[in-house]
C-alpha positions as CSV (number, residue, x, y, z in Angstrom):
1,X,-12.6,181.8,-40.9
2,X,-13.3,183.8,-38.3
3,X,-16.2,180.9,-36.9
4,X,-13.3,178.7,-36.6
5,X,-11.1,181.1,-34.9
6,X,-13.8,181.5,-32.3
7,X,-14.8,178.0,-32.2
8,X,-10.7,177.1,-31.6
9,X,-10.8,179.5,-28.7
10,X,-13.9,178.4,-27.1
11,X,-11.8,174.7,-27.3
12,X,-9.3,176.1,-25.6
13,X,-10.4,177.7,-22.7
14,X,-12.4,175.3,-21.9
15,X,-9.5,172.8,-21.8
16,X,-6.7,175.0,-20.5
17,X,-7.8,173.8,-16.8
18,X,-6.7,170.0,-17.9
19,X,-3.8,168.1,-18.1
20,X,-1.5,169.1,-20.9
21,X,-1.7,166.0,-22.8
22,X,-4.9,165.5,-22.1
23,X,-5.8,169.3,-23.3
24,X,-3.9,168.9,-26.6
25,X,-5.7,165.3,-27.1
26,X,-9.1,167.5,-26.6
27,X,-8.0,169.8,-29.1
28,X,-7.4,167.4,-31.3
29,X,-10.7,165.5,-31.1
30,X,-12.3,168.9,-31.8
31,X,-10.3,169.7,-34.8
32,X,-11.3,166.6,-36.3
33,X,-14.7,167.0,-35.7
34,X,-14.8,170.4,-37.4
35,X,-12.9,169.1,-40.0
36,X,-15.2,166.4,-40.1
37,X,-18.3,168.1,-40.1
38,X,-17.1,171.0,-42.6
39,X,-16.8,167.8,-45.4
40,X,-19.9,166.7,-44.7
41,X,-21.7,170.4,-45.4
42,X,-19.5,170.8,-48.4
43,X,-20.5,167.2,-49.5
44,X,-24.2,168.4,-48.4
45,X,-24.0,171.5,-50.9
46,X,-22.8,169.1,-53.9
47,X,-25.4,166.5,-53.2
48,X,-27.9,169.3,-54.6
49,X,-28.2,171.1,-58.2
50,X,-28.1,174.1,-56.7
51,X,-25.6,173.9,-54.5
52,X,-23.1,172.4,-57.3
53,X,-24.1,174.7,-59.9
54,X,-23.0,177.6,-57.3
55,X,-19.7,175.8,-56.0
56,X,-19.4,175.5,-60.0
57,X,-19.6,178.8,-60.7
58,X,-17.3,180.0,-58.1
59,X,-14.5,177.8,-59.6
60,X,-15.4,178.5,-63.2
61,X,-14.7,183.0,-61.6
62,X,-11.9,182.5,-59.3
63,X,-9.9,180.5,-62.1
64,X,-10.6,183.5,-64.6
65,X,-9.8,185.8,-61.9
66,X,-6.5,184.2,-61.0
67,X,-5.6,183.0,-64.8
68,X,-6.6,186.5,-65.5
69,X,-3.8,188.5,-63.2
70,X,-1.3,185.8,-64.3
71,X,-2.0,186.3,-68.2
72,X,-1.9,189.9,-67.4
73,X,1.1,190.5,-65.5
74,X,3.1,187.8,-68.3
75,X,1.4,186.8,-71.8
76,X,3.6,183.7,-71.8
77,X,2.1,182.1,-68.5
78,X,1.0,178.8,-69.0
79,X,-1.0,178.1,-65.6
80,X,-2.8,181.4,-66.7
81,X,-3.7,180.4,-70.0
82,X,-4.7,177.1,-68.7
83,X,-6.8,178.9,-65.9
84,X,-8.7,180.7,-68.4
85,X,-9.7,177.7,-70.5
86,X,-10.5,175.8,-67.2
87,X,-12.9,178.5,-66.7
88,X,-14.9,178.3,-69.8
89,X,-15.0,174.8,-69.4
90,X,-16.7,175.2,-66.2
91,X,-19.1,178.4,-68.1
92,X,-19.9,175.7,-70.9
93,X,-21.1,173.2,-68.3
94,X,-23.1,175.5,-66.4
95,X,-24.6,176.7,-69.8
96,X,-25.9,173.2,-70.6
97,X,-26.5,171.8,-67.1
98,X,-29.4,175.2,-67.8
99,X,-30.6,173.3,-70.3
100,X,-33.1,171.7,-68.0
101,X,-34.1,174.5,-65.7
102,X,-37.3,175.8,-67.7
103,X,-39.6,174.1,-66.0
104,X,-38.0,174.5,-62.6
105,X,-38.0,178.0,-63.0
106,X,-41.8,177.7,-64.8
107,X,-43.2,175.9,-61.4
108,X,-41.6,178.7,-59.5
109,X,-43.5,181.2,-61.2
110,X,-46.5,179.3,-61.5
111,X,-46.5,179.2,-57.7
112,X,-45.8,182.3,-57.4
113,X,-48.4,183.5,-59.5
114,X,-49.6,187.5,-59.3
115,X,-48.4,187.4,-56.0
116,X,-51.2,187.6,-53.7
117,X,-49.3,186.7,-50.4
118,X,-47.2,189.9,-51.0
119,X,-48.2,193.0,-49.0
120,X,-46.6,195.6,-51.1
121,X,-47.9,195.7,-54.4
122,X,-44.3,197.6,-55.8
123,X,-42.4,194.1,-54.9
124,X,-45.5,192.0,-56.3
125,X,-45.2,193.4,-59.4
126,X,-41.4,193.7,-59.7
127,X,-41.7,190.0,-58.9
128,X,-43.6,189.2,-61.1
129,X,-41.4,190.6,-64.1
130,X,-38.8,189.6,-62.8
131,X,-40.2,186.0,-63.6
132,X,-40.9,186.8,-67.0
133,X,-37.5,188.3,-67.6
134,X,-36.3,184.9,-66.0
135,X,-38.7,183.1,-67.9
136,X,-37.4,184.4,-71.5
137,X,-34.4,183.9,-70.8
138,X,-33.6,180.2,-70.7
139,X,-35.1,179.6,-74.4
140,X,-33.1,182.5,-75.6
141,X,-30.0,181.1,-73.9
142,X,-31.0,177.3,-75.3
143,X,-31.2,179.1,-79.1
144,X,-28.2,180.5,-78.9
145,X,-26.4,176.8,-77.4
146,X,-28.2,174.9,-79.7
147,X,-26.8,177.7,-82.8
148,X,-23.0,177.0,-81.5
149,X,-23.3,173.4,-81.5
150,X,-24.5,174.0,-85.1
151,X,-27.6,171.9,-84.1
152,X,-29.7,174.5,-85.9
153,X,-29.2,177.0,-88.4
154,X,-29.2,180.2,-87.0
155,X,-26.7,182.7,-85.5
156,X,-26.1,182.8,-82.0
157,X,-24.9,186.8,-81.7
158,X,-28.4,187.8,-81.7
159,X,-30.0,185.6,-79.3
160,X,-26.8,185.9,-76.9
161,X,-27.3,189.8,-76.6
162,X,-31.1,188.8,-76.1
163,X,-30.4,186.6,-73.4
164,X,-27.8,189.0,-71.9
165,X,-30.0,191.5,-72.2
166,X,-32.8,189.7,-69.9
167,X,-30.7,188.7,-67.3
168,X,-29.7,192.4,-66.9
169,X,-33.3,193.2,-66.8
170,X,-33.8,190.5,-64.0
171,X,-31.2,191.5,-62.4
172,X,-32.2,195.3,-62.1
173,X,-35.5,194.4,-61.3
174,X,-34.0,191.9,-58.6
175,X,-32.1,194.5,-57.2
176,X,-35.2,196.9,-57.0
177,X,-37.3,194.5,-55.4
178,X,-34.0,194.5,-52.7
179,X,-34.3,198.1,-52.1
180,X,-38.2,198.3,-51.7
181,X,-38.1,195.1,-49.2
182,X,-35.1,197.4,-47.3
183,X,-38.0,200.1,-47.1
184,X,-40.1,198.3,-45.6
185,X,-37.9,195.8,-43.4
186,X,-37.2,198.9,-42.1
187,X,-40.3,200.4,-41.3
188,X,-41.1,197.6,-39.5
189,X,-38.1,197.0,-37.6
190,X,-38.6,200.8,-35.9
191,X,-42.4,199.9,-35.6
192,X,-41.1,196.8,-33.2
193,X,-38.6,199.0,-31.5
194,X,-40.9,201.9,-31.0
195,X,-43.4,199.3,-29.2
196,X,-41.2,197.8,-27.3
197,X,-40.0,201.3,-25.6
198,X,-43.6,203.3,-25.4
199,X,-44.7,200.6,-22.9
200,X,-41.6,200.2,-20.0
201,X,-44.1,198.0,-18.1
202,X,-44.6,195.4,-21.3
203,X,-43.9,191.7,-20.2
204,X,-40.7,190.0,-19.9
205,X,-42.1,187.4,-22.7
206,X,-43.6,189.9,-24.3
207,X,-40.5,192.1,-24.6
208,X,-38.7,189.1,-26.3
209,X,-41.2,188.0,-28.6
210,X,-40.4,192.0,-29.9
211,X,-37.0,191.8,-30.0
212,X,-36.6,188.4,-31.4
213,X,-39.1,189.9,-34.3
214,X,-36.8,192.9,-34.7
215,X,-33.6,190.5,-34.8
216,X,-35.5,188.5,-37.6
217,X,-36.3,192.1,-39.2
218,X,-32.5,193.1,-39.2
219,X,-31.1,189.5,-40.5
220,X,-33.7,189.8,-43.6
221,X,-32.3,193.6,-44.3
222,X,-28.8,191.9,-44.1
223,X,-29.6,189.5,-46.5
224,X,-31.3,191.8,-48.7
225,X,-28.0,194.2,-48.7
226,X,-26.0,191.1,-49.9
227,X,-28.6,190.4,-52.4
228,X,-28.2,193.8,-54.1
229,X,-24.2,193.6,-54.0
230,X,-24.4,190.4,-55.9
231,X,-27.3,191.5,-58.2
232,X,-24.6,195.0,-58.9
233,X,-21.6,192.7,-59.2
234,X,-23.2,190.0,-62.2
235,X,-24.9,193.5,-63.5
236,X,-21.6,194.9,-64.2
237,X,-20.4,191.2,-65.7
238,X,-23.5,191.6,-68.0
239,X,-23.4,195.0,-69.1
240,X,-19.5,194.0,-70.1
241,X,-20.8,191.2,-72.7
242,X,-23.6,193.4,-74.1
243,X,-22.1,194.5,-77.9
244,X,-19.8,197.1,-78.2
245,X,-20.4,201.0,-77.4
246,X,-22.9,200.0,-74.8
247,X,-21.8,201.6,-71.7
248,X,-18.4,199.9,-70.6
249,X,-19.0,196.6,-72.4
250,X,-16.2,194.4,-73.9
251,X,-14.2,197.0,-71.3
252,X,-13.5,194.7,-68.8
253,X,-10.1,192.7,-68.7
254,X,-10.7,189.3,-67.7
255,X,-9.4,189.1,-64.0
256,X,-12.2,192.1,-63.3
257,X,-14.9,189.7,-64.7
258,X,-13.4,187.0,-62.7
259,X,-13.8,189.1,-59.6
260,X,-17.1,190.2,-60.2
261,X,-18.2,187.0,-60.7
262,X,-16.1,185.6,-57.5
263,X,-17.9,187.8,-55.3
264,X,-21.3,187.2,-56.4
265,X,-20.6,183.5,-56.3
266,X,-19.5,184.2,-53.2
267,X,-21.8,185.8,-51.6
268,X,-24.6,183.5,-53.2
269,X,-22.7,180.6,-50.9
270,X,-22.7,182.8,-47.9
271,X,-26.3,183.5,-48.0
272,X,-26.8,179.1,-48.7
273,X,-25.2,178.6,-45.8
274,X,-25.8,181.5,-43.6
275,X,-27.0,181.3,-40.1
276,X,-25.9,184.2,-38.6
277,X,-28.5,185.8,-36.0
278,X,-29.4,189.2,-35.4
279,X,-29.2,191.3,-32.5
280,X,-31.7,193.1,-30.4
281,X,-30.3,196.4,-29.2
């Protein structure tokens, strides 16, 4: 919103030397072509799995957010109700849309591997569990589908706690692996600065090359700071479906999933189609 804002103001002062017809036909052009171009990033983002599984899921937690507050402040609402079962509609469909993302995620950690390109052996190893808790978790997710559907004979309760269970794990370890790359993002970033101001007679050139490196630096903490607010936000949504007594689970109402869910979703599509830059102070 506030991209647009600036991007109308730019329009404007540019044009506010013109003719008034012709300003306001400028402005026009220029509203179209925003417009224009926004449909063709959205229609980008759907073109792709992942990029529809995460507009998915932030339709599947807004409508339980919104249903949610409507159910809550009046039992009798019927654009609540029907919120809420639009929503698990949309969970259902994400559920067996995972049904083919094993091997996706087993190539991922094949390539990954032991993590030899990573410097800090802490984030290497989290990594590396972190895959195996992601790993784990689709099968025990497909059991617990497939139970459900009745297309074996088995009961799901178990193997959806399982599941639960290892998607909490990932996420901890995810968020972790967020605060250790922080650390050393960090350490880095005040390496760069302390370089570039020992030496006041470093070259122009030079002198950028540092600060665009410490602009990357900062951009990378940023995006590991959203990563760990949406790893905290589906944590809390997980603990909440673990059984009964553990911590605050089966606590939540369901407008306080919904909104944790809404702003991890949320957050996930901000850091897809994030291109803010950092600045060099």
């Amino acid at each position: 919103m506030c991209l647009i804002c600036l991007t109308f103001c730019k329009v404007i002062n540019a044009n506010e030397k013109q003719p008034p017809l012709r300003r306001i036909e400028c402005l026009q052009m220029r509203i179209r072509q925003i417009m224009q171009n926004s449909v063709e990033s959205f229609i980008n983002v759907l073109e792709s799995y992942r990029g529809r599984d995460k507009v998915i899921r932030t339709l599947c937690y807004g409508s339980q957010l919104v249903g949610g507050l409507l159910a809550g402040k009046s039992s009798q609402s019927s654009l609540g109700k029907r919120l809420l079962l639009f929503s698990a509609q949309l969970s259902d469909c994400r559920t067996t849309l995972r049904l083919f993302d094993d091997l996706s995620m087993l190539a991922y950690s094949t390539s990954y591997g032991l993590g030899a390109s990573e410097e800090d052996a802490l984030v290497r190893w989290m990594s590396i569990l972190n895959n195996v808790a992601d790993q784990l978790y689709y099968p025990c997710e497909h059991i617990a589908w497939a139970a459900d559907a009745e297309l074996i004979q088995t009961k799901s309760d178990k193997w959806w706690v399982l599941s639960t269970g290892l998607w909490g794990i990932s996420l901890i370890l995810s968020i972790l692996r967020s605060i250790r790359s922080i650390q050393i993002l960090k350490s880095k970033a005040q390496t760069c600065q302390r370089s570039a101001s020992a030496d006041s007679r470093m070259a122009h050139c030079v002198r950028e090359e540092v600060c665009s490196q410490t602009a990357v630096l900062r951009r990378q903490i940023r995006g590991e700071v959203f990563s760990i607010l949406s790893s905290l936000a589906d944590l809390s949504n997980a603990v909440h479906w673990m059984p009964p007594g553990f911590l605050w689970a089966g606590r939540f109402p369901p407008w306080l999933v919904g909104l944790m869910g809404t702003t991890s979703s949320l957050i996930g599509l901000l850091q897809m189609s994030s291109g803010d830059q950092g600045a060099c102070s």
